[in-house]
C-alpha positions as CSV (number, residue, x, y, z in Angstrom):
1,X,33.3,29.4,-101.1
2,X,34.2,25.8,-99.9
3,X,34.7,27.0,-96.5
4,X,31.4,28.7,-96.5
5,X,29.3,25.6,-97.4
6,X,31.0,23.7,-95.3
7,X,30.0,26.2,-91.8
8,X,26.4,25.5,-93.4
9,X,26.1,22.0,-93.5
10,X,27.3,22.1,-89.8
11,X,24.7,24.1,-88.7
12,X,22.5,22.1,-90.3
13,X,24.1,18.9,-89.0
14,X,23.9,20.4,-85.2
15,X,20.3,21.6,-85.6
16,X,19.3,18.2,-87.0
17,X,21.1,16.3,-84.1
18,X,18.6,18.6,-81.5
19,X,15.7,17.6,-83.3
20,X,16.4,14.0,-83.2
21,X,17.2,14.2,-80.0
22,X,14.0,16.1,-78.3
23,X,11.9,13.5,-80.7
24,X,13.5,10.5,-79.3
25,X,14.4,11.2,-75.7
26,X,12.2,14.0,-74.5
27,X,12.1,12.1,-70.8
28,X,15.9,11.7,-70.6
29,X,16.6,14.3,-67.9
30,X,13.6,13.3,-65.5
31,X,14.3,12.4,-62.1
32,X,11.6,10.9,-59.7
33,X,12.0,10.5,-55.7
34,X,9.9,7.4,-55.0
35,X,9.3,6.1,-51.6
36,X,8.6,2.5,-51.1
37,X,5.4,1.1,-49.4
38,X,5.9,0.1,-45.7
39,X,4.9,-2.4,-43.7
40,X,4.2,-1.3,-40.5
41,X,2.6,-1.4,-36.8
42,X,-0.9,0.5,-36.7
43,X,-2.5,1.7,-33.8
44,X,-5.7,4.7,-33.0
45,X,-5.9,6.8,-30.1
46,X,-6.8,9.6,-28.7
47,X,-4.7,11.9,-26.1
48,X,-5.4,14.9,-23.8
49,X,-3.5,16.0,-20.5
50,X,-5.2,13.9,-17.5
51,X,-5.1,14.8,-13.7
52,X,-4.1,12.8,-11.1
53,X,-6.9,11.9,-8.1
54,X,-8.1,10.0,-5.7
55,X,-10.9,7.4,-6.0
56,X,-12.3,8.6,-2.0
57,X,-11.8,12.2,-1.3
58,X,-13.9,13.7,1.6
59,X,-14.8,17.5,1.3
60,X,-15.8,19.1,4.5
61,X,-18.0,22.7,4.7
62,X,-18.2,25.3,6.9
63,X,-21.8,25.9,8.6
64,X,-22.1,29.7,9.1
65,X,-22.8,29.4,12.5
66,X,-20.0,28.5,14.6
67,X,-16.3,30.0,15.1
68,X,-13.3,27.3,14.6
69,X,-11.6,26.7,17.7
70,X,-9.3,24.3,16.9
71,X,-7.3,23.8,13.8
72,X,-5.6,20.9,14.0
73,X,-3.8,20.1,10.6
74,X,-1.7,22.2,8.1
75,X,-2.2,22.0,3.6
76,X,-0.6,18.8,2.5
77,X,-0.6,17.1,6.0
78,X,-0.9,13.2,6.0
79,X,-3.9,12.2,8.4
80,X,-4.5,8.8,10.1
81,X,-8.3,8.0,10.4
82,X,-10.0,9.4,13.4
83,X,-7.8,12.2,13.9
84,X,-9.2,15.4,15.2
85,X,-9.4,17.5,12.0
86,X,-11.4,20.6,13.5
87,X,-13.2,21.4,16.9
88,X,-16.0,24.6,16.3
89,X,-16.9,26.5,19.8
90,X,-20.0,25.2,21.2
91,X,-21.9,25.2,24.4
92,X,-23.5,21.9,23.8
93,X,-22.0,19.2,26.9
94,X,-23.7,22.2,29.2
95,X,-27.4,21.8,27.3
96,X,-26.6,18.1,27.6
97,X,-26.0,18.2,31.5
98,X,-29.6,19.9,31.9
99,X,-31.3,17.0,30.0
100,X,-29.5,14.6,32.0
101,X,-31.0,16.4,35.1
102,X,-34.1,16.8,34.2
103,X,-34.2,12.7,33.8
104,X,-33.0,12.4,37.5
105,X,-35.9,14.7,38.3
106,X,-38.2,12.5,36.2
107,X,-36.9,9.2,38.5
108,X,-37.7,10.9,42.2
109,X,-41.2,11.9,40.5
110,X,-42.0,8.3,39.2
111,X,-40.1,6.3,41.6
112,X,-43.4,6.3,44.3
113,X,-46.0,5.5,41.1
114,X,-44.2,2.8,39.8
115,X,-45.0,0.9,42.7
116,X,-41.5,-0.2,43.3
117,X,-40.2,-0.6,39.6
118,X,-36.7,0.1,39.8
119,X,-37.2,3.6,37.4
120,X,-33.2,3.9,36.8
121,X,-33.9,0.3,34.8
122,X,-36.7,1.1,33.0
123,X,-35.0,4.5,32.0
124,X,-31.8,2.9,30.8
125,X,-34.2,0.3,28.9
126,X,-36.0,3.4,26.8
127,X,-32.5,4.8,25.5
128,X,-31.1,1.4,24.5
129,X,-34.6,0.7,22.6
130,X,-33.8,4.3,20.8
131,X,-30.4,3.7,20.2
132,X,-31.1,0.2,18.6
133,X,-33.8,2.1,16.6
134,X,-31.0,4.5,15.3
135,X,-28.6,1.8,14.9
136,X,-31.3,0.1,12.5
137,X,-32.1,2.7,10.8
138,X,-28.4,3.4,9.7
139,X,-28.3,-0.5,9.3
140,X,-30.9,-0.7,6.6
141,X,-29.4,2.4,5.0
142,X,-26.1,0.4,4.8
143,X,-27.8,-2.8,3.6
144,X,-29.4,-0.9,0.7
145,X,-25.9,0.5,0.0
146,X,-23.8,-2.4,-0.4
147,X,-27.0,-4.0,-2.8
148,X,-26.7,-1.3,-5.1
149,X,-22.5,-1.6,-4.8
150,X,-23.1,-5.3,-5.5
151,X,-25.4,-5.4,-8.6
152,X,-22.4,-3.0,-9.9
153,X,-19.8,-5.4,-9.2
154,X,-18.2,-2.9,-6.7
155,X,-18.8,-4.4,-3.3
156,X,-18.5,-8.6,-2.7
157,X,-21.4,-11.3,-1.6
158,X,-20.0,-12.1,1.7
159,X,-19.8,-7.9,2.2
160,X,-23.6,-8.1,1.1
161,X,-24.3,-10.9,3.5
162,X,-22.5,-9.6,6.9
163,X,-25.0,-6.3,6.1
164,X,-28.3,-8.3,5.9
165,X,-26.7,-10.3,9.0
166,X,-26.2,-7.0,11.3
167,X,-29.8,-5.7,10.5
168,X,-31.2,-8.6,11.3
169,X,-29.2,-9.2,14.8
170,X,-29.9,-5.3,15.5
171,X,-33.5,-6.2,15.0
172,X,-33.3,-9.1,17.2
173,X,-31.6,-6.8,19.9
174,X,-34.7,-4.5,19.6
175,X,-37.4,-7.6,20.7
176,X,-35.3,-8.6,23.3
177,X,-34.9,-4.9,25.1
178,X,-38.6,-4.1,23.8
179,X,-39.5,-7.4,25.8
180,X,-37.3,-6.2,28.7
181,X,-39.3,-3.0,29.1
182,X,-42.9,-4.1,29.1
183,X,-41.6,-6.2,32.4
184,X,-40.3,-3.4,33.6
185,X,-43.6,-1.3,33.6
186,X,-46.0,-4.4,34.1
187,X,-48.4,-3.0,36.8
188,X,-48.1,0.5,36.0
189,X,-51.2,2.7,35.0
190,X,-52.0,3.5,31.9
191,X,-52.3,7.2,32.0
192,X,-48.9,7.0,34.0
193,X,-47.5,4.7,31.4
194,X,-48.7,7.3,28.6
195,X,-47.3,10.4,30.8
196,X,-43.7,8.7,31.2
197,X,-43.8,7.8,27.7
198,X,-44.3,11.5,26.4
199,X,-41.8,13.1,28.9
200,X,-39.2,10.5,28.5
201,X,-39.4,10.3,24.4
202,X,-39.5,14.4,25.1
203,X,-35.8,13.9,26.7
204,X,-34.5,11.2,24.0
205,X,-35.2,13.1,21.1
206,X,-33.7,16.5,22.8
207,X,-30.6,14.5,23.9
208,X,-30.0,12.6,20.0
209,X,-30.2,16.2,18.9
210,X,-27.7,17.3,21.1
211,X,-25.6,14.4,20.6
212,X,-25.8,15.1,17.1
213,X,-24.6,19.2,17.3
214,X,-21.7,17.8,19.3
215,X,-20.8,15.7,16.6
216,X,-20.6,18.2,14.1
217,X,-19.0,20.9,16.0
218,X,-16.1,17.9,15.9
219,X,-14.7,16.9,12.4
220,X,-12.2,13.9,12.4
221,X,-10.6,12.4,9.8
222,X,-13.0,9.5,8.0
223,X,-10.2,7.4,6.3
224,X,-6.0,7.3,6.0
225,X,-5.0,11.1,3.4
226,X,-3.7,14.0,3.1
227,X,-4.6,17.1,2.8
228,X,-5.1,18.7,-0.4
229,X,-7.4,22.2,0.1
230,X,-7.5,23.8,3.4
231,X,-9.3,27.4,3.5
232,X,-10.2,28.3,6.9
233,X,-8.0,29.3,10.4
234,X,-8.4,29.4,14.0
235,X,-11.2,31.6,14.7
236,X,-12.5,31.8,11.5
237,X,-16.5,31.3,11.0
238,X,-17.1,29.8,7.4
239,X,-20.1,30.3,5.9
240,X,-22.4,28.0,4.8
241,X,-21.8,25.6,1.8
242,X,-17.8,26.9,1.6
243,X,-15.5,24.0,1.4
244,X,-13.1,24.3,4.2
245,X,-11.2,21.3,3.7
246,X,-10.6,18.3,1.3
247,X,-8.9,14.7,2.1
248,X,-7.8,12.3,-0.6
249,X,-6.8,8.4,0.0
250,X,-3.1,8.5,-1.5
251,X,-3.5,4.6,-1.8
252,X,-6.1,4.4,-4.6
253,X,-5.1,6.7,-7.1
254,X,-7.2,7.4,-10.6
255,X,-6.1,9.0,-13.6
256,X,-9.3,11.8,-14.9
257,X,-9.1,13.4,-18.2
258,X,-11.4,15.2,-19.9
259,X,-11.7,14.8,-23.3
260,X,-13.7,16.4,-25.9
261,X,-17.3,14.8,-26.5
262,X,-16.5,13.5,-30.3
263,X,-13.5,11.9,-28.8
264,X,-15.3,10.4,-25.9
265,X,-17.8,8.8,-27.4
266,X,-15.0,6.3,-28.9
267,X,-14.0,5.2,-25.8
268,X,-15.2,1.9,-23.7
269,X,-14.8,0.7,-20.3
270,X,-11.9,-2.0,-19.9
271,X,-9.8,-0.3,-23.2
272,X,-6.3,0.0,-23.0
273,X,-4.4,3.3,-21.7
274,X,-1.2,4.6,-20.9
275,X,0.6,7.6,-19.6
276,X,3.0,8.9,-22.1
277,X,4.2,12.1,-20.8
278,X,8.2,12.6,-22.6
279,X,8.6,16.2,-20.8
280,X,8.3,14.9,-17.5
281,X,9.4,11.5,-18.7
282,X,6.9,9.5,-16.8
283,X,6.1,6.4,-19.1
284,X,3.2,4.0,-17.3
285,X,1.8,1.3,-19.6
286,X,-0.9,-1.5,-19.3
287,X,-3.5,0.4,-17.4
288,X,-7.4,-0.2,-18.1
289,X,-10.3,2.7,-18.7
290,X,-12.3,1.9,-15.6
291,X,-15.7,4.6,-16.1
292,X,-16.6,7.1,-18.5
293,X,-18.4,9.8,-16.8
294,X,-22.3,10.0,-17.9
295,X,-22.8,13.9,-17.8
296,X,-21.0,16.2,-20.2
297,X,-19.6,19.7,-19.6
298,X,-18.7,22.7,-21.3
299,X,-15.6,24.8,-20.4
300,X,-14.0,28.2,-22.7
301,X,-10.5,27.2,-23.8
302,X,-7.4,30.0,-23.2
303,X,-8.9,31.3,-26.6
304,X,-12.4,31.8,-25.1
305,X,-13.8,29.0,-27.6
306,X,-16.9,27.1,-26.2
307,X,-15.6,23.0,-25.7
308,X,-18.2,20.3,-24.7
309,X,-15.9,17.8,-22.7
310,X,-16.5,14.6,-20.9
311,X,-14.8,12.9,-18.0
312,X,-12.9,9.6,-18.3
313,X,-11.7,7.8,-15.4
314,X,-8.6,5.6,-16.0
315,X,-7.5,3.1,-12.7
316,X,-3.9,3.4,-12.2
317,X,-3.4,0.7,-9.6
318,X,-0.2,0.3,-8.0
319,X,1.4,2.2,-10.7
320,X,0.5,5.6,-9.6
321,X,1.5,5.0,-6.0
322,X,4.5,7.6,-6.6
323,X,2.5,10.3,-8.5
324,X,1.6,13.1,-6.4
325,X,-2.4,14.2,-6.4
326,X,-2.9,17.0,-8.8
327,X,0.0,16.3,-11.4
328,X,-1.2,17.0,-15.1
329,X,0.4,14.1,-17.7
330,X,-0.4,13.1,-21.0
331,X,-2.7,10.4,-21.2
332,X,-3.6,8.0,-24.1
333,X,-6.3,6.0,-25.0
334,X,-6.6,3.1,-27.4
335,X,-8.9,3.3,-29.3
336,X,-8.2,0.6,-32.4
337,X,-5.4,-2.1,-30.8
338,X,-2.0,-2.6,-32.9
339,X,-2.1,-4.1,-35.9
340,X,0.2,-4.5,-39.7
341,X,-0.9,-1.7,-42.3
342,X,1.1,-0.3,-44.8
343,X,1.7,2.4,-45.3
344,X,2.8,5.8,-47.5
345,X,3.8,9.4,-46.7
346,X,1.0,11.6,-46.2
347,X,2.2,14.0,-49.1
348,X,2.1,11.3,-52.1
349,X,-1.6,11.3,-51.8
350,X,-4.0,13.2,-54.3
351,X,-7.5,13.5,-55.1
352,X,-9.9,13.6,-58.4
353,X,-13.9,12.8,-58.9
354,X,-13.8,11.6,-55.6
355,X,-11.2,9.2,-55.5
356,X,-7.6,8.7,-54.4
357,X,-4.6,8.5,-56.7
358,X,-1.1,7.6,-56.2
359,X,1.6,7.7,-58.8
360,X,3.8,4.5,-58.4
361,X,7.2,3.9,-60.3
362,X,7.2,1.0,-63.3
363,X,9.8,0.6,-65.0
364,X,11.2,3.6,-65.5
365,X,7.7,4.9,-66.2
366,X,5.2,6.6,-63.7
367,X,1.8,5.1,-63.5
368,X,-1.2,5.9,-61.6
369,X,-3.0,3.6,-58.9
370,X,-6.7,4.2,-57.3
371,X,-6.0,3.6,-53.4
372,X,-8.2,3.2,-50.7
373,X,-6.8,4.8,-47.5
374,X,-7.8,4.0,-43.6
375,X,-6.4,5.8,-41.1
376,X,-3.7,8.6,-40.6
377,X,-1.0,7.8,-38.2
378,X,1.5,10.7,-37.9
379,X,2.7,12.0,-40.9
380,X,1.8,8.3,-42.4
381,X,-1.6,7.1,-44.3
382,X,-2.6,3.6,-44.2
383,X,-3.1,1.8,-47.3
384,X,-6.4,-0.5,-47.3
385,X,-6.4,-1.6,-50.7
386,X,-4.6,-0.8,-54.4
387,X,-0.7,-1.1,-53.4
388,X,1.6,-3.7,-52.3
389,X,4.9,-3.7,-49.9
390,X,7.7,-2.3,-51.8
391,X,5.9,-0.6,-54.6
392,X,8.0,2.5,-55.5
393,X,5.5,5.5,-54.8
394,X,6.6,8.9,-56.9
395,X,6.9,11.5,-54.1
396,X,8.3,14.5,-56.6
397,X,10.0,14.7,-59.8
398,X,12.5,17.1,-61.4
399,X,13.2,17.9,-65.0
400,X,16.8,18.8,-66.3
């Protein structure tokens, strides 16, 4: 009988001992992983694979007319400026030969009626008073150039003024041979005069379009490259707006990427880039966003989704002298400089109502904080406002 109530009041004894226990200590057991606010560096940007290019690249196109009869350079050839690129078959020096004769046949006619005017003179006056003309012409067009280049900061004030200067001395060349002439033909009739003029402006204008086919049945080289398309061969006859071969300057290199519109619109001329490629382990830092392109384009992506792009054009100096032309690299572009945050992982964030909650640590005991959050860097969230460095943020807990 003893024994019996004595097994009974230790049951009872052990069952009162749990009760106490789960009354008093229901949170022994818990275990929280906390992770402590970080100070850190901050910085935004934006990334896409760029190309490499050339600031002055010269296209050249074929004009459905003529065969190729010379071929003078091979895909990936350097080329010295001036060099003979590509000669077309043409019959033109033959056409030019008859205009010249037709002007000695013009001197025996007028020699008698210009009562002793030397005519060979007064002939070699008339082209040099068209050639200055042409000269001018191209002069002004040049001026006009380098004005435009100069209120865009691209071309110098003594460039500008050595412009303005060789108009103005080509002009000054016109009065003088235009002066030279009318002594020349002093005396003569004027229905002779009138005669001489039409036949002789006849012959100028024929030969300055002959001149002309002969210069574009032979393309040389406008500038120091190498050649980076080349889609034509010896005896080929390329038609008409096809590009037949492309030159770029190897000295002034650019870095293009297109990035998508949203993330374009975030970028301004003179922000910081870099080239941050770790596969081909090209690192190139310090360089400057030089243009932003100002017409968008849409291209399909490999998944044949519809993606509204825009070009930006990053200057890579001296730095890309290496790089060759058509390499793809990862590009950035700052967007928001470096700067202190802090910072939390991005999992220990949660939302209710609107707001943002973290649960922080305090002694012993979890409590939540309202945070206001900036921007995500990685895996990390920037904390604008509602912790400090070293709080204890609760990423999980576990109960025993």
């Amino acid at each position: 009988m003893k024994k019996k109530l004595i097994i009974a009041l230790a049951v009872l004894t052990a069952a009162a001992v749990g009760i106490f226990y789960f009354l008093t200590a229901g949170n022994v057991g818990t275990k929280y992983n906390t992770v402590e606010v970080e100070k850190g560096e901050l910085e935004k940007y934006i990334e896409e694979d760029g190309i490499i290019s050339s600031k002055n690249i010269r296209s050249y196109y074929g004009n459905s007319t003529s065969k190729i009869e010379k071929l003078e350079v091979e895909l990936g050839d350097n080329v010295k400026e001036g060099q003979l690129l590509i000669k077309y078959e043409d019959n033109t020096d033959i056409e030019i030969q008859k205009v010249e004769k037709q002007i000695e046949a013009l001197e025996a006619t007028y020699n008698e009626a210009l009562s002793g005017a030397d005519f060979e003179s007064i002939n070699n006056v008339k082209i040099e008073i068209s050639s200055i003309k042409n000269s001018i012409e191209f002069a002004e067009e040049n001026k006009n150039r380098i004005e435009e280049l100069y209120k865009n900061e691209a071309a110098t004030e003594s460039e500008l003024e050595q412009a303005k200067n060789n108009l103005e001395q080509l002009k000054s060349n016109l009065a003088v041979a235009q002066n030279r002439y009318n002594q020349l033909v002093k005396g003569l009739s004027e229905n002779m005069k009138n005669k001489y003029e039409a036949e002789i402006d006849v012959l100028l204008l024929t030969l300055e379009s002959l001149e002309k086919n002969k210069e574009n049945s032979i393309i040389h080289a406008d500038f120091d490259g190498i050649v980076t398309e080349l889609n034509t061969f010896k005896g080929d006859t390329p038609s008409a707006g096809v590009k037949i071969l492309e030159i770029q300057d190897t000295k002034d290199k650019i870095l293009l990427v297109d990035f998508m519109v949203d993330d374009a619109l975030l970028v301004e001329t003179n922000m910081n880039a870099e080239v941050n490629d770790s596969e081909l382990g090209i690192q190139i830092d310090n360089l400057e966003v030089e243009k932003i392109h100002p017409k968008a384009f849409t291209i399909y992506s490999e998944l044949g989704v519809e993606e509204n792009r825009q070009t930006v054009e990053i200057d890579l100096m001296e730095s890309g002298e290496k790089l060759p032309i058509g390499l793809k690299v990862r590009t950035r572009v700052m967007i928001e400089e470096s700067r202190e945050a802090l910072f939390i992982p991005e999992g220990t964030l949660y939302e209710r109502d609107m707001k943002k909650y973290v649960e922080i640590l305090e002694k012993g005991d979890p409590v939540e904080k309202e945070v206001l959050t900036g921007i995500i860097d990685g895996k990390r969230i920037e904390i604008k406002e509602g912790l400090e460095e070293g709080e204890k943020v609760i990423v999980n807990y576990e109960e025993n």
